[in-house]
C-alpha positions in Angstrom: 85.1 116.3 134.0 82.4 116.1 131.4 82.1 113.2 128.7 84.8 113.8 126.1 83.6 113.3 122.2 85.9 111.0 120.2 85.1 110.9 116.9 86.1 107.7 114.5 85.0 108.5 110.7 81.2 109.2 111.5 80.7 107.7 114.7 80.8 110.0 118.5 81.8 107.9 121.2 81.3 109.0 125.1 84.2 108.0 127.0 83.0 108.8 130.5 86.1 109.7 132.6 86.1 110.4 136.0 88.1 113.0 138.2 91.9 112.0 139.2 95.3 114.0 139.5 98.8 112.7 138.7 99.5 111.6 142.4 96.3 109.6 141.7 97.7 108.0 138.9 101.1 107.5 139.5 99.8 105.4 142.9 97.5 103.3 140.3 100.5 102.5 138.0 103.1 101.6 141.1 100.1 99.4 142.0 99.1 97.9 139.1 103.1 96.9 138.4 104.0 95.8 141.8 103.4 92.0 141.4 106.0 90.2 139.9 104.9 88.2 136.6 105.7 84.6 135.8 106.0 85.1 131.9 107.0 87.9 128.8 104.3 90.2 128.5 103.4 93.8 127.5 101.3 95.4 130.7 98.7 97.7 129.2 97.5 100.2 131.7 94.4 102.0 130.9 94.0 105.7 133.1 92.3 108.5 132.3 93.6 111.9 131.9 93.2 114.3 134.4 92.9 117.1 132.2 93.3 118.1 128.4 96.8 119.1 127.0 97.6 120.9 124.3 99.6 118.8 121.8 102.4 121.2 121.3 103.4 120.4 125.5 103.1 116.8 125.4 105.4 116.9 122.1 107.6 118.9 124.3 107.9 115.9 126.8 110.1 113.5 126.4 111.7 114.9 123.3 114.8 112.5 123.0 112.0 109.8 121.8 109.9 109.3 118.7 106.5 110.5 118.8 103.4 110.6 116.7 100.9 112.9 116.7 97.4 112.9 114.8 94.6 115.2 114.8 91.0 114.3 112.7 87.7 114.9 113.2 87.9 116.2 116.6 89.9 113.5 118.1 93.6 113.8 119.4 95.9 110.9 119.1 99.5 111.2 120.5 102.4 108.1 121.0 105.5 108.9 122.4 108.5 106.2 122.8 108.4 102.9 121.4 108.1 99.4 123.3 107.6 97.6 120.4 109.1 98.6 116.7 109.1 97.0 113.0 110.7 98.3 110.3 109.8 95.9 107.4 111.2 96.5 103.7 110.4 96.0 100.5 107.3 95.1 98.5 105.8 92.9 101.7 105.9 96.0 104.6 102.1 96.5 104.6 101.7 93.3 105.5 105.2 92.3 107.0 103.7 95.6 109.3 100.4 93.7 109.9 102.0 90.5 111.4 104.6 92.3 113.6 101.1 94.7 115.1 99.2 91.4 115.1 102.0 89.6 117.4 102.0 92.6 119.5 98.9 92.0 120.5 98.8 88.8 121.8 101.9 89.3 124.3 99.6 92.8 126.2 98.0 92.0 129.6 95.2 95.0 129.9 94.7 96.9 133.4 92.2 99.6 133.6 91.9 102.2 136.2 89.3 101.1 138.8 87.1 103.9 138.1 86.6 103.4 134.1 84.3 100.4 133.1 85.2 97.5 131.0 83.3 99.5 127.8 85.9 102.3 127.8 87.7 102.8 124.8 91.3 102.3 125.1 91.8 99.2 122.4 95.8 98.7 122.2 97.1 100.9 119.3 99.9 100.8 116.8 100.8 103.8 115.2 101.8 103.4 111.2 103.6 105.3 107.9 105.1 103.9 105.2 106.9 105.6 102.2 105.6 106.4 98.8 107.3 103.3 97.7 109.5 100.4 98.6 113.1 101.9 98.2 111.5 105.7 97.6 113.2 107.1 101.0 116.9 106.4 101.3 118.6 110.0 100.6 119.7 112.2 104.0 116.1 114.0 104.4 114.4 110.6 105.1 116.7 108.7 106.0 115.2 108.1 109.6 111.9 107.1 107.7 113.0 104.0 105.8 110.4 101.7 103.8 107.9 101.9 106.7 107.6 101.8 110.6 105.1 100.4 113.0 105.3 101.6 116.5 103.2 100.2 120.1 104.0 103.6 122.0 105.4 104.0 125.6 102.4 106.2 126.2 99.4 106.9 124.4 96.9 109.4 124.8 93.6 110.2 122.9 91.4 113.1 124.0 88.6 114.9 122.7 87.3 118.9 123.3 87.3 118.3 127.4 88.9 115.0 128.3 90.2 111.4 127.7 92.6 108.4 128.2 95.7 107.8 128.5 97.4 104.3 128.2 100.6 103.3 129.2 102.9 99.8 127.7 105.4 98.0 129.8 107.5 95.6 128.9 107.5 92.8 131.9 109.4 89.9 132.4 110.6 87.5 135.0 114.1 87.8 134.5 114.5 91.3 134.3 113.6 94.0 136.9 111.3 96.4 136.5 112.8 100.0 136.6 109.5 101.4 137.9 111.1 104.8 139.3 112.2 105.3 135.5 109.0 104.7 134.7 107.3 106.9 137.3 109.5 109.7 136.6 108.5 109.4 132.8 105.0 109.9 133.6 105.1 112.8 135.7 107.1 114.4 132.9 104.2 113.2 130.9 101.5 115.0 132.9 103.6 118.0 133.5 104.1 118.5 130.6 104.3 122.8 129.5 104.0 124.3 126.1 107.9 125.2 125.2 108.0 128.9 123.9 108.3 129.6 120.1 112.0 130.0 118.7 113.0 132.1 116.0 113.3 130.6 113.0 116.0 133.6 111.9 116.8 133.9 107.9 114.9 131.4 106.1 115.8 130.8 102.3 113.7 129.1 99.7 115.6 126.6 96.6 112.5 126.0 94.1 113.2 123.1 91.7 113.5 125.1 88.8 110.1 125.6 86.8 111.3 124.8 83.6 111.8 121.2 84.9 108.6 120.3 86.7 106.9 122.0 82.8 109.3 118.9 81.4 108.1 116.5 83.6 104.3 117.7 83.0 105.3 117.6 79.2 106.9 113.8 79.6 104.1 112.6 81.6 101.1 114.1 78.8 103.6 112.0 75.8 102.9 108.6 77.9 99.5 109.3 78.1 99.2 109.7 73.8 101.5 106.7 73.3 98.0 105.2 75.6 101.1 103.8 78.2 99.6 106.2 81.3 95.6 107.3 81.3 96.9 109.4 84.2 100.3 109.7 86.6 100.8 112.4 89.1 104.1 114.5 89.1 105.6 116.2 92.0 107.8 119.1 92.5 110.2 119.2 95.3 111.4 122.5 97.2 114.1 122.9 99.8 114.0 125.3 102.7 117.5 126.7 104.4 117.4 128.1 107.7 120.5 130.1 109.8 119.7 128.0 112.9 117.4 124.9 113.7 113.6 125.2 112.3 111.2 125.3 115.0 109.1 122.3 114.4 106.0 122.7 116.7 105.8 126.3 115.6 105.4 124.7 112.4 102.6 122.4 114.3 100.8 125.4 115.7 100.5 127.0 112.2 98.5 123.8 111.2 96.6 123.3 113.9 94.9 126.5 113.5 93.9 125.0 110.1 92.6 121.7 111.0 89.3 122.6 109.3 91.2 121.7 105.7 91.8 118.0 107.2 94.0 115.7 109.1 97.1 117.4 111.2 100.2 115.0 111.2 103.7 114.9 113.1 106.0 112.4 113.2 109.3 112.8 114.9 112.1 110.2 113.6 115.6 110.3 115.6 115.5 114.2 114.9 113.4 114.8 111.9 110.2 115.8 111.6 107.4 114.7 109.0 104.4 117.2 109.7 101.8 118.9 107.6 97.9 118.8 107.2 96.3 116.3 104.6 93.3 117.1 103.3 93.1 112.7 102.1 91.9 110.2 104.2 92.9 106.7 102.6 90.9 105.2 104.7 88.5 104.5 107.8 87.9 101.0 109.3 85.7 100.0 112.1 83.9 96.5 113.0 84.5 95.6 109.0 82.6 99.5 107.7 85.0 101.3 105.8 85.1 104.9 104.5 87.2 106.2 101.6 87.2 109.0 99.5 88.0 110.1 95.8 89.9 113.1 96.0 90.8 114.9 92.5 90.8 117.6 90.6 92.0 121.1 91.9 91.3 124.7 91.5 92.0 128.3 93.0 89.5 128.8 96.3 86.3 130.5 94.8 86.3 128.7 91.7 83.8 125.9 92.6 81.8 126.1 89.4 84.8 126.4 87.0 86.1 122.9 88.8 82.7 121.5 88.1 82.7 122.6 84.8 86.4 121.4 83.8 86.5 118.1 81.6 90.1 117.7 82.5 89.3 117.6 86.5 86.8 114.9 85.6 88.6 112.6 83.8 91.2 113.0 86.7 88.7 112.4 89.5 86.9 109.4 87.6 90.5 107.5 87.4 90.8 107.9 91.1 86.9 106.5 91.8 87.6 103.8 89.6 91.2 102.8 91.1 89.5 102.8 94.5 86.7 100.9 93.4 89.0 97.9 91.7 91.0 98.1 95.0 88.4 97.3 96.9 86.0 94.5 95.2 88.0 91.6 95.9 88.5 92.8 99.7 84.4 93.6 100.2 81.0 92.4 100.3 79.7 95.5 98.8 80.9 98.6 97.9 79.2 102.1 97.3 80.1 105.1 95.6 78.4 108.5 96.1 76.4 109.8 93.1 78.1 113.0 92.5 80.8 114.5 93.9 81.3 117.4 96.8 83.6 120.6 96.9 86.3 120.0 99.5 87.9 123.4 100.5 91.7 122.6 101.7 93.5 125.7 102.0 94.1 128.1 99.4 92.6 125.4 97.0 89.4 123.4 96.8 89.1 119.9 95.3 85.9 117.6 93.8 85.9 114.5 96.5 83.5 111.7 96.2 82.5 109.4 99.5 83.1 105.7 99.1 82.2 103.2 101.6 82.4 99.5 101.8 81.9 96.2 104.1 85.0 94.4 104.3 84.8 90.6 104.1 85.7 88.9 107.4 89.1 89.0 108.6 90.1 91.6 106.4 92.6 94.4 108.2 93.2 97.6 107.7 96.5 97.2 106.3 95.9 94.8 103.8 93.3 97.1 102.4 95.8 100.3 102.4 98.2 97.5 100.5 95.5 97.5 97.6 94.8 100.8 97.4 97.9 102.5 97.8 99.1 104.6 96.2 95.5 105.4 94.5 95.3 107.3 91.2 95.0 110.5 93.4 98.9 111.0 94.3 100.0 107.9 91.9 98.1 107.2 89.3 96.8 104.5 85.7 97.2 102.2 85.4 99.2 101.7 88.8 102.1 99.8 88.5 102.9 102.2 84.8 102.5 105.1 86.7 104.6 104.1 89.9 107.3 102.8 87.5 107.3 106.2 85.7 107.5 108.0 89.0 110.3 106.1 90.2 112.3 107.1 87.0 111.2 110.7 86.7 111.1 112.4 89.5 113.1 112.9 93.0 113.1 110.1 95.9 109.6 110.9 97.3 110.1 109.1 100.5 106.6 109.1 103.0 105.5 112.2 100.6 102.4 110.7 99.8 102.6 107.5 101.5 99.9 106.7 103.9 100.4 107.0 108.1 97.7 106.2 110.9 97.1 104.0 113.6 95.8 100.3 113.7 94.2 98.9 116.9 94.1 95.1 118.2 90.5 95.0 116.9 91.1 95.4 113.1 90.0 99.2 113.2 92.0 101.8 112.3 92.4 105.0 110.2 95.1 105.9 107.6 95.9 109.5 105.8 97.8 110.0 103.1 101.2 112.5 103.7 100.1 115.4 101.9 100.3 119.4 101.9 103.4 119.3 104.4 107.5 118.3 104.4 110.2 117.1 106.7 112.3 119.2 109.2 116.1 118.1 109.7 117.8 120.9 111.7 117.9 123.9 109.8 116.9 122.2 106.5 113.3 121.6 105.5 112.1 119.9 101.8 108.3 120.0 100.9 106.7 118.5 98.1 103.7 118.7 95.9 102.2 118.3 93.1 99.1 117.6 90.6 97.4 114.5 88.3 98.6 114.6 84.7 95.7 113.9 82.4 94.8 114.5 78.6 94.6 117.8 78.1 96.6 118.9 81.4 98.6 122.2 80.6 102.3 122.3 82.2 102.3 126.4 83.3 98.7 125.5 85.1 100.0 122.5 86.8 103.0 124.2 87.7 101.1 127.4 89.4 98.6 124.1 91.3 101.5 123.0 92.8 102.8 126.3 93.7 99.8 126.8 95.5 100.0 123.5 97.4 103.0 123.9 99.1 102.7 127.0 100.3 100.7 126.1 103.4 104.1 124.3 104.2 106.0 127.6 103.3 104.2 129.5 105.7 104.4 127.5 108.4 108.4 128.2 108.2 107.8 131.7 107.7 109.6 131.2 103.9 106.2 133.0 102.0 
């Protein structure tokens, strides 16, 4: 098997995997489990895959259990099942999130397959989301979401164009026995794991919020900013989808999978429902204290680069973002840089002015302390913060994780977060999407409305409902 490419923000890694089939590791994990253990502890067993999988099997395994699912910059990431789980409330999650991933961390024993070395990748992960805001996902559609989750899977598997690892979490402890055969079974449904076939969605209706109220919003939003309470404040539009029989969700997958060139592919399955879409925001990328942002602002039709250049309204909106990033981050970093000028980013039907930001984190800064400062950034919230949250919060619909930020952490302090964008959630036969644009001086309501319109339809078509 040749050298896999896992990418992490701008570095390649080679994981260098060797040959082995299921039998292979099945006889490594009855092995490695075999001894009894004198005290608590999470066994961490390290394997490699013994071949790639396409996504939409390994979701197909297992399907009773939560799973995660992640695909950026040409790396895979997949959990399924849960070992370890924390779902902390209120205004403290990010960090309430932080100790519970922290404490995980110190109860895992590592094993890695006698054939990988002791450079392998395969750091313990923790997969993350978090809503919009504290309280912001309580109605039906999210409520499996909550304030926020953190997860240390049952399995987890990372793989690149031709290969990778897969790591397995056991809870071990000297009073209880170990149910390996359980376990065993598990794995060979794992690695067995087929593609299901596609169902039909049937008669799929669409239930628009109705445009004359997202225009009101638009219209409320542009009075706060001449009263000088909001410089800028991002407002969402909700849809519903209605379906005559359960909405296939990995269909929904495949459709955005084959557009992973417009960003980061997302799935999170919650006791039944289904968060999923592709984002075209990174909020962040952390590894050994380098971290990469982005400012991503200002929207127009695909083919008008130069007119979003050009507009002094998309400016202003993509300078509040920089700036909310930047204030974020100076009290967290040693240094901070912003790219001169900003880039075309094509997402879809839509492209968007995006500006790179990078920073050194001060020592024994994590991840999720930074996400806690810079979410939610001017791009989906917006200025000053804490105005434009409040506003949000009285204005529109409960957003729940719709634009709330989801990842992984590792036991190293690296990890990589996205924002929920350009996607919905699945519940049965019922779907909701949302989306939306940033409010500025000078932002018209019918032009915001079409923007968001054209945002949500990559979600529409996934269902077959445009």
């Amino acid at each position: 098997m040749s050298a896999p490419q896992l990418a992490f923000g701008t570095e390649t890694r080679q994981l260098r995997v060797p040959d082995v089939t299921a039998v292979e590791l099945a006889q490594f994990v009855r092995l490695a489990l075999r001894a009894p253990v004198s005290e608590p502890c999470i066994s961490h067993l390290v394997m490699p895959l013994p071949k790639r999988f396409a996504a939409t099997a390994l979701l197909g395994a297992l399907r009773a259990v939560d799973a995660w699912y992640l695909q950026a910059n040409g790396t895979e990431l997949l959990g399924l099942g849960a070992v370890r789980k924390a779902e902390p409330t209120g205004a403290d999650r990010f960090e309430a999130a932080r100790r519970a991933i922290e404490g995980w961390a110190r109860e895992l024993s590592t094993v890695r397959h006698p054939a990988l070395s002791d450079k392998t990748a395969g750091a313990p992960r923790a997969f993350v989301g978090f809503a919009f805001a504290a309280g912001a996902a309580d109605r039906a559609m999210w409520a499996p979401f909550g304030d926020a989750v953190a997860v240390l899977p049952r399995f987890c598997l990372s793989q690149g164009t031709s290969g990778g690892l897969l790591e397995l979490y056991v809870v071990r402890s000297p009073e209880v026995p170990l149910a390996l055969e359980t376990l065993l079974a598990e794995l060979a449904e794992v690695l067995g794991a087929q593609t299901p076939p596609p169902s039909d969605a049937g008669t799929v209706t669409v239930d628009h919020e109705p445009p004359e109220l997202h225009e009101q919003r638009v219209r409320a939003a542009l009075a706060e900013i001449e009263k000088g309470t909001l410089g800028k404040v991002v407002v969402a539009r909700r849809t519903a989808i209605f379906a005559d029989r359960d909405l296939d969700a990995t269909a929904a997958l495949l459709h955005f999978l084959e557009r992973a060139e417009e960003g980061a592919v997302y799935f999170v399955r919650r006791a039944g429902s289904v968060l999923l879409g592709v984002t075209p925001e990174r909020l962040l990328a952390v590894h050994d204290h380098a971290l990469e942002t982005e400012a991503l602002a200002g929207t127009a039709a695909i083919g008008q680069d130069a007119l979003l250049r050009a507009s002094d309204k998309d400016r202003e909106e993509h300078r509040f973002v920089i700036a909310s990033i930047e204030d974020a981050l100076l009290p967290l970093s040693e240094h901070v840089e912003v790219a001169s000028a900003p880039e075309i980013a094509t997402a879809g039907s839509v492209v968007h002015l995006k500006t790179k930001i990078t920073a050194t984190l001060r020592p024994q800064i994590h991840p999720l302390q930074v996400a806690a400062a810079l979410h939610p950034t001017s791009a989906v919230g917006g200025t000053p913060k804490a105005a434009a949250s409040a506003w949000i919060a009285r204005t529109e619909p409960e957003r729940g994780w719709y634009g709330g930020p989801l990842g992984w952490v590792d036991a190293h302090g690296n990890g990589e977060l996205f924002v929920a964008l350009r996607g919905g959630v699945i519940r049965g036969a019922c779907a909701w999407t949302f989306a939306g644009g940033g409010i500025v001086r000078g932002s018209l309501p019918a032009t915001e409305l079409e923007e968001a319109k054209l945002k949500m339809g990559g979600f529409l078509r996934a269902l077959g409902a445009q």
